[in-house]
C-alpha positions as CSV (number, residue, x, y, z in Angstrom):
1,X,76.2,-67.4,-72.8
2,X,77.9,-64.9,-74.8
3,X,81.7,-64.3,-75.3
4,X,81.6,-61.3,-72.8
5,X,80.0,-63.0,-70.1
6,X,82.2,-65.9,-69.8
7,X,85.3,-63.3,-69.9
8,X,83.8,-62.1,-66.7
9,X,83.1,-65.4,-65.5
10,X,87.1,-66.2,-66.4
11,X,88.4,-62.9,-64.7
12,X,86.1,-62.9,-61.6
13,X,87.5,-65.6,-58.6
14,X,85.3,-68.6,-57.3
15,X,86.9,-67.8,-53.9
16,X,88.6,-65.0,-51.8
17,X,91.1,-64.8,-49.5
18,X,90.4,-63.4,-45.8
19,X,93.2,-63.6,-43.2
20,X,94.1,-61.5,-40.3
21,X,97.3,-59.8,-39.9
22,X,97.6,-58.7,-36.6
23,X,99.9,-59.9,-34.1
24,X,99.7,-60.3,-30.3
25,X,102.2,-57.9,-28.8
26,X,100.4,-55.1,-30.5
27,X,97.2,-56.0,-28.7
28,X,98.7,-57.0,-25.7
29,X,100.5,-53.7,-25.1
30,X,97.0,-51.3,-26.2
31,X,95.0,-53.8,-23.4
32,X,97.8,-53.1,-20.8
33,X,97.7,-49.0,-21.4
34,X,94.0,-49.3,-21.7
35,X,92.9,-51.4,-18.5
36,X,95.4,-49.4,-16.2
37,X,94.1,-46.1,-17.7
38,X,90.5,-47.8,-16.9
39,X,90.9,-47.7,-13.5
40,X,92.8,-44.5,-13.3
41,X,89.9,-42.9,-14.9
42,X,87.0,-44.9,-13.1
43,X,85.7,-47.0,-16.1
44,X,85.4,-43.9,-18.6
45,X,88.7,-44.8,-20.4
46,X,86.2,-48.3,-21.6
47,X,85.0,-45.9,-24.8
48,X,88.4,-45.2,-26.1
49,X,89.7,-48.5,-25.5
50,X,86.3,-50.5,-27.2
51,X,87.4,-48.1,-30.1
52,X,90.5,-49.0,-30.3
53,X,89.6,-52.7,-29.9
54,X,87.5,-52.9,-32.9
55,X,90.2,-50.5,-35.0
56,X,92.2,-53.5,-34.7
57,X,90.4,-55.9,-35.1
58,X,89.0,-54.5,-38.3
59,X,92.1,-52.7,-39.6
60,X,94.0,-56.1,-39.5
61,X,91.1,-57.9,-41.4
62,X,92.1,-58.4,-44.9
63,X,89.3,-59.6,-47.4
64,X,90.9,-60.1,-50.6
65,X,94.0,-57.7,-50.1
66,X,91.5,-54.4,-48.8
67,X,91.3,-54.2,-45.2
68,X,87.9,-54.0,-43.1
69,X,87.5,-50.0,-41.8
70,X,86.0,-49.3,-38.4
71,X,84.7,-45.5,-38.5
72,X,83.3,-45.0,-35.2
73,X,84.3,-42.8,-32.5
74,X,84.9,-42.9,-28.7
75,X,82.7,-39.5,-27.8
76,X,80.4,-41.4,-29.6
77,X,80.2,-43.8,-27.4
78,X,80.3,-41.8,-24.5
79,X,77.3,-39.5,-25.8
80,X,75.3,-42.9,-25.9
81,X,76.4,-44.3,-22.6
82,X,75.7,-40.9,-21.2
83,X,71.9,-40.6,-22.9
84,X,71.4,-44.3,-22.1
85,X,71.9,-43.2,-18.4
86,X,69.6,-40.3,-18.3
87,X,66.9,-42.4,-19.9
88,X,67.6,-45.9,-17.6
89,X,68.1,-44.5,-14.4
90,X,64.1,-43.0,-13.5
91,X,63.6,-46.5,-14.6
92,X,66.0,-48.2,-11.8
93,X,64.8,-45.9,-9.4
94,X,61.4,-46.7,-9.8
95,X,62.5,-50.3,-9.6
96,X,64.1,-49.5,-6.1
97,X,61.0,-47.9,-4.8
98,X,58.2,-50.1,-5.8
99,X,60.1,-52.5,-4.1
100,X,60.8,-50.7,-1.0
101,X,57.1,-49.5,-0.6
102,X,55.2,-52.6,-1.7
103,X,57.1,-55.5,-0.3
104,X,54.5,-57.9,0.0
105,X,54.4,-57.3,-3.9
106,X,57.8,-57.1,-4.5
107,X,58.9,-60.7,-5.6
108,X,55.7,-60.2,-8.6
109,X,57.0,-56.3,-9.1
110,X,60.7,-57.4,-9.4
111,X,59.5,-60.5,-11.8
112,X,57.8,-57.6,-14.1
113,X,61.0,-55.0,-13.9
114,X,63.3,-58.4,-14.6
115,X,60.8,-59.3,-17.5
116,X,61.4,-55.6,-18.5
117,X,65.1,-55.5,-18.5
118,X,65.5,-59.0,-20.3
119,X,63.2,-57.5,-23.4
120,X,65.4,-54.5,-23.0
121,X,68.8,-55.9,-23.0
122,X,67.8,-58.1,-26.5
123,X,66.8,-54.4,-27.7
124,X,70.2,-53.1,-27.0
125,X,71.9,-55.8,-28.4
126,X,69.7,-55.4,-31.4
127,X,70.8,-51.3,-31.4
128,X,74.3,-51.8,-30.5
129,X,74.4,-54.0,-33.8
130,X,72.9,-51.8,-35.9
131,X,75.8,-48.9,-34.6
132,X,78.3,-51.0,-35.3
133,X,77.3,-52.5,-38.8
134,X,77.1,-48.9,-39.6
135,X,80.3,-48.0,-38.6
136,X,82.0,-50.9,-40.9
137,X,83.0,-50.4,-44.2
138,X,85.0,-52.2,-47.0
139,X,86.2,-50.6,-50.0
140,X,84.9,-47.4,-48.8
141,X,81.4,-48.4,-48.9
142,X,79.8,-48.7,-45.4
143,X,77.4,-51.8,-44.1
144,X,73.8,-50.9,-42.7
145,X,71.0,-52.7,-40.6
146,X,67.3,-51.7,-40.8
147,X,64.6,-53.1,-38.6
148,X,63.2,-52.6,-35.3
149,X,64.9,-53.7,-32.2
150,X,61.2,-53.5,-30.9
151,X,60.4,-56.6,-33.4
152,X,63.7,-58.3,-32.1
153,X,63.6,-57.9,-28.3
154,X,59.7,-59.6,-28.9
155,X,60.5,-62.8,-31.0
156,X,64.0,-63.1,-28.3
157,X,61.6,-63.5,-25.3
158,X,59.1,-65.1,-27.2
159,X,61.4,-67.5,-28.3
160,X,63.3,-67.6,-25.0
161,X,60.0,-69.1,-23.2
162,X,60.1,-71.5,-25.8
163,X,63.2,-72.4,-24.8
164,X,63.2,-72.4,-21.5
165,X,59.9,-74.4,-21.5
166,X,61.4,-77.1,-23.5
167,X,64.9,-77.2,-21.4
168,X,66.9,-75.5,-24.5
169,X,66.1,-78.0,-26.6
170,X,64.7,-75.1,-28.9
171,X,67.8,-72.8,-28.8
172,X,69.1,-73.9,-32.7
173,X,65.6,-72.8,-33.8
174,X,65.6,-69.9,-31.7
175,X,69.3,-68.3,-32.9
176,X,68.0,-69.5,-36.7
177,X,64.9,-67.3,-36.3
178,X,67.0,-64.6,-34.8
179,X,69.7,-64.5,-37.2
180,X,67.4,-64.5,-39.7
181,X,65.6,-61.3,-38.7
182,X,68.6,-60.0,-38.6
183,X,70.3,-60.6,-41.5
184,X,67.5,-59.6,-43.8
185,X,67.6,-56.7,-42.4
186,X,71.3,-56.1,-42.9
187,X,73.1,-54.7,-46.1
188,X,76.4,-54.1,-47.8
189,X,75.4,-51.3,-49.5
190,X,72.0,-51.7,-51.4
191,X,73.5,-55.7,-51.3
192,X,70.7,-57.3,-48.8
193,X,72.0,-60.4,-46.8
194,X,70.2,-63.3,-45.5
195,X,70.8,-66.3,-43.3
196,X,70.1,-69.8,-45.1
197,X,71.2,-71.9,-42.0
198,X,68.5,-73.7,-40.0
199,X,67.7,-74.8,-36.4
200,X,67.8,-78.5,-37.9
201,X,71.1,-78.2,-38.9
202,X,72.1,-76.7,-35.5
203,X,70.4,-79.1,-33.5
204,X,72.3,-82.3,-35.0
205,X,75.5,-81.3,-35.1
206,X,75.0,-80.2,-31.1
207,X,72.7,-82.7,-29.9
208,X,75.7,-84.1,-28.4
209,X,76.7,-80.8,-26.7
210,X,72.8,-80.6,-25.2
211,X,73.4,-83.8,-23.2
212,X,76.2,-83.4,-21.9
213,X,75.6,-79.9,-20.6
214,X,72.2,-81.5,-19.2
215,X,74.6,-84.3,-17.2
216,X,76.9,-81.8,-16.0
217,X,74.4,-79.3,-14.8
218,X,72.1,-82.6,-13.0
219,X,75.6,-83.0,-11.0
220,X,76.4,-79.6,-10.1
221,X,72.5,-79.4,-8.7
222,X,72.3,-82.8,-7.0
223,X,75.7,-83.3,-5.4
224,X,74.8,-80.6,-2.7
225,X,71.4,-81.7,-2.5
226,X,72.3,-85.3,-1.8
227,X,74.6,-83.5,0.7
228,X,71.8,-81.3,2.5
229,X,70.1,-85.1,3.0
230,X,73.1,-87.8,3.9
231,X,75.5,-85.0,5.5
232,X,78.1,-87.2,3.4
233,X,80.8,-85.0,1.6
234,X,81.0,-87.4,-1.0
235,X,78.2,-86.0,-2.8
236,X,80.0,-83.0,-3.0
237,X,82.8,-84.7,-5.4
238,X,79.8,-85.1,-7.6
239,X,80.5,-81.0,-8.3
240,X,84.4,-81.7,-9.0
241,X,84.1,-82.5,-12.9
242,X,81.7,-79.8,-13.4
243,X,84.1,-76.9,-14.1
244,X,86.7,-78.6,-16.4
245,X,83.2,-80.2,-18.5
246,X,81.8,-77.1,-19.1
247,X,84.6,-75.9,-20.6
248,X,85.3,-78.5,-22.4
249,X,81.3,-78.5,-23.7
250,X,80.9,-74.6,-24.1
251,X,84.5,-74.0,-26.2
252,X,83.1,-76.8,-28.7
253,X,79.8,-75.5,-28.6
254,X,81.2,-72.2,-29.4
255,X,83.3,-73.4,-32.6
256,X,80.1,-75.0,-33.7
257,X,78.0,-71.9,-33.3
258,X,80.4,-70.4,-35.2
259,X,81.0,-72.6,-38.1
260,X,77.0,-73.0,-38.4
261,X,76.5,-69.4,-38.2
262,X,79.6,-67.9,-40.8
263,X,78.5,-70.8,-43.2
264,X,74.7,-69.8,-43.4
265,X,75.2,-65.8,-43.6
266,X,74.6,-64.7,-47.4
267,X,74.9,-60.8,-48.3
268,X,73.3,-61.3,-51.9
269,X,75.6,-64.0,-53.5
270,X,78.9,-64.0,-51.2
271,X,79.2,-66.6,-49.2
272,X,81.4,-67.8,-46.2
273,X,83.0,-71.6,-46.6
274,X,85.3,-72.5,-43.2
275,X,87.2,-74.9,-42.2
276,X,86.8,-74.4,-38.6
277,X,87.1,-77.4,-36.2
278,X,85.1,-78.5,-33.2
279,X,88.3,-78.2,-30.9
280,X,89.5,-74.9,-32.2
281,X,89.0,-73.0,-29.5
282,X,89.0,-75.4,-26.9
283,X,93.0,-74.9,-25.9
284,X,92.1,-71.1,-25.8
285,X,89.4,-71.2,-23.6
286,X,91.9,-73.7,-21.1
287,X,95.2,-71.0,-21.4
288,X,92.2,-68.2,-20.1
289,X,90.9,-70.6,-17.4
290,X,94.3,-71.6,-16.2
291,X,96.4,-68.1,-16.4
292,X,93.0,-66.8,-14.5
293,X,92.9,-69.2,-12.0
294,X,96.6,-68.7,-11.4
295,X,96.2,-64.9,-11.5
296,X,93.0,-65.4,-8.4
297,X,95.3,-67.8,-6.4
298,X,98.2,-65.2,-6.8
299,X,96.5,-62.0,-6.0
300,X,94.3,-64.2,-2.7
301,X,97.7,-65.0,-1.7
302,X,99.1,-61.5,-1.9
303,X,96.3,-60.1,-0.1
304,X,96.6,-62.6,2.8
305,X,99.9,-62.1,3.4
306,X,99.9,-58.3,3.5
307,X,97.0,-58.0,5.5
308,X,98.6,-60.5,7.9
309,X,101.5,-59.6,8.3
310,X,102.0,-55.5,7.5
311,X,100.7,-52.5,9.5
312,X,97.2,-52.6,9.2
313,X,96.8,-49.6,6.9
314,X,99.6,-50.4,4.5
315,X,98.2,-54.2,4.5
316,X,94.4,-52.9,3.3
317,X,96.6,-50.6,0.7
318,X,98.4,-53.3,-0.7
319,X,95.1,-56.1,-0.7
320,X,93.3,-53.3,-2.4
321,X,96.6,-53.1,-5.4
322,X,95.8,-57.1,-5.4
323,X,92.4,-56.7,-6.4
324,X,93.1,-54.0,-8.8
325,X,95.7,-55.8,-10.2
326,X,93.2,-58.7,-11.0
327,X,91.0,-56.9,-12.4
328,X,93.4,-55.7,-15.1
329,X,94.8,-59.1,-15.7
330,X,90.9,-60.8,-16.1
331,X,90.1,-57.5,-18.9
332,X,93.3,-58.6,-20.3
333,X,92.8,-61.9,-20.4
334,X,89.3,-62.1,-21.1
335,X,89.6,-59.2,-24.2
336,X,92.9,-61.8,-25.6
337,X,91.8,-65.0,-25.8
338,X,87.8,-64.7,-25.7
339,X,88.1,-61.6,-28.3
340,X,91.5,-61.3,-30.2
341,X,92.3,-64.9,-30.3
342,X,88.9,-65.8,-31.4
343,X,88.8,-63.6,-33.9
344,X,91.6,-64.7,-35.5
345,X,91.0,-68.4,-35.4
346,X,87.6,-67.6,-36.9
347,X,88.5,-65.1,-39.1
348,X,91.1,-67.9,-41.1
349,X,89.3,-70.3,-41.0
350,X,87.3,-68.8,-43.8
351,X,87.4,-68.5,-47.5
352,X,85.0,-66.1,-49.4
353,X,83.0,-66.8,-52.4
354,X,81.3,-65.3,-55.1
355,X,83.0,-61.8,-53.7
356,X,83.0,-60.6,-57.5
357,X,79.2,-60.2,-57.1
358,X,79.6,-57.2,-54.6
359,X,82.3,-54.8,-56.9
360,X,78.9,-53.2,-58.6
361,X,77.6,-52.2,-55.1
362,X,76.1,-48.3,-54.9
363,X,75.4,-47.1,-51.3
364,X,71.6,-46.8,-50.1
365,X,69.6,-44.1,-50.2
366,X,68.0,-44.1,-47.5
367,X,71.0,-45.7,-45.2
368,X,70.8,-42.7,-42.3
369,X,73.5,-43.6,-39.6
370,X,72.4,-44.7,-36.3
371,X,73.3,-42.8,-33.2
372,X,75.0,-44.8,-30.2
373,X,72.4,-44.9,-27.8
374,X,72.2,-48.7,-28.4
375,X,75.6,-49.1,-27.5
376,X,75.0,-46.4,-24.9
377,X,72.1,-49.3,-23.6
378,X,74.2,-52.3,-24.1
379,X,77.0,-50.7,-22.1
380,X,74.8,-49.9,-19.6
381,X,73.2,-53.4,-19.4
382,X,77.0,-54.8,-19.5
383,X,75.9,-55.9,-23.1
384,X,78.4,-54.2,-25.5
385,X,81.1,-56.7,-25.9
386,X,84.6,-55.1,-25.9
């Protein structure tokens, strides 16, 4: 090794730093504006807010003192939703008449249209992916993703019979295989990433996970079937533990997923190290459940009392301002501690290495952007996240 490649080795940093800087009030108050101009504008205002979301979310990521940029745009969005539309609804319709006309074949027609719309939603999520990856940059260099989401949406429900046929004991190997395909078709640049991670490595680190789910779902199925043959309402305690285990099992499955997933994503030489723990996320996932809980018990009791005690018309206006009103507090809720907190939890729990092998980057050539039909389709399919 010669004198000038150990300078560089010298000057270029083992690890990176990557924290995020933004704080709650700020998100807090754009969810607030954004759900209450939701409703005022019948769901439309979801395009400009999503935006808005992600400018966050990415302006307030800091890798190594330059901040992540989001570049797309609302009417973006709405252009996608909008085409996604045109081309989905002959396709509902059809749905709604085959069944209408055939009904003796109906349950076999609606298993082929629900076959349809399962390959179809993995395509959007595969499209809506790509958009976004597009619309990231760093440094002023964007981030691309080749592929088809043809391939993708086929090895998903391939791999999703496998799974289902072995009672998800297949789903590491499944989301290694996908994340694979994925990955190698993803890019920082002309930087191509990879995902090293295997189902293996998944699988006994959650094994625990798998069996508790599979003892907490066996209750919530046989209480009420034990019910249907004793007529004893015991068996229905059976269902009591059910809620507060599956939260318990799917926020530490979720840290898990995560952890696996940050640690085996490569974009050439940079890797992701974090120090995330199997209980990070579990208090966030109990403050959603609890203030959401409180919020349904609040807005129930609200509605009661006016439509039981007001004029009849002014009673239905007020239960109808409930039920708005929860619907605002589960976006916000939901979009804080299921998006913003997670995010940030995640996004320090990391530590970046080998970043000095991406400053040589050049942009592809052949990197066209994507339009946002696929987040047009995701929306559509209620697949697009925030």
């Amino acid at each position: 090794m010669n004198d000038m490649t150990v300078d560089a080795a010298q000057r270029a940093p083992e690890s990176s730093d990557i924290v995020f800087t933004g704080h709650d009030d700020e998100f807090r108050d754009l969810l607030r504006k954004g759900a209450l101009l939701e409703i005022v504008t019948f769901g439309f205002y979801r395009f400009w807010l999503a935006t808005k979301i992600r400018q966050h979310l990415w302006s307030h990521t800091v890798l190594d003192g330059d901040a992540f940029a989001y570049l797309g745009t609302a009417r973006e969005l709405l252009i996608g939703f909008l085409f996604a539309i045109a081309i989905l609804a002959p396709i509902y319709l059809a749905s709604f008449l085959l069944g209408v006309e055939a009904e003796r074949a109906q349950s076999f027609a609606s298993s082929l249209f629900g076959v349809f719309f399962l390959t179809f939603w993995q395509f959007a999520i595969y499209r809506a992916r790509r958009y976004r990856l597009h619309r990231t940059a760093w440094r002023g260099l964007r981030f691309h993703m080749d592929g088809s989401g043809v391939s993708y949406a086929l090895r998903a429900m391939g791999w999703g019979f496998v799974s289902i046929v072995t009672l998800g004991l297949a789903l590491p190997w499944m989301q290694a295989a996908l994340e694979r395909y994925k990955m190698r078709h993803t890019y920082y640049g002309d930087l191509r990433g990879d995902f090293i991670a295997t189902g293996g490595s998944f699988f006994k680190q959650g094994w625990l996970l798998w069996i508790g789910a599979a003892f907490t779902a066996a209750a919530y199925f046989v209480g009420p079937v034990l019910y249907e043959l004793t007529k004893q309402g015991a068996w229905l305690l059976l269902m009591l533990p059910t809620l507060p285990a599956l939260v318990f099992i799917y926020a530490r499955f979720k840290a898990l997923q995560w952890k696996w997933w940050l640690e085996g994503v490569r974009i050439g030489d940079v890797r992701a190290a974090s120090t995330l723990e199997r209980h990070a996320l579990t208090k966030n996932y109990w403050i959603f459940v609890g203030l959401f809980f409180a919020s349904l018990l609040a807005a129930g009791i609200g509605a009661a009392l006016a439509i039981g005690f007001l004029p009849k018309i002014l009673g239905v206006v007020l239960a109808v301002f409930f039920y708005l009103a929860l619907i605002v507090q589960y976006s916000i809720l939901w979009r804080t501690y299921f998006v913003q907190r997670v995010w940030r939890i995640v996004v320090n729990s990391l530590t970046i290495h080998n970043l000095h092998t991406a400053q040589e980057v050049a942009m592809r050539l052949d990197a066209s952007p994507p339009t946002a039909l696929g987040e047009g389709f995701a929306d559509s399919l209620d697949v697009a996240g925030f």
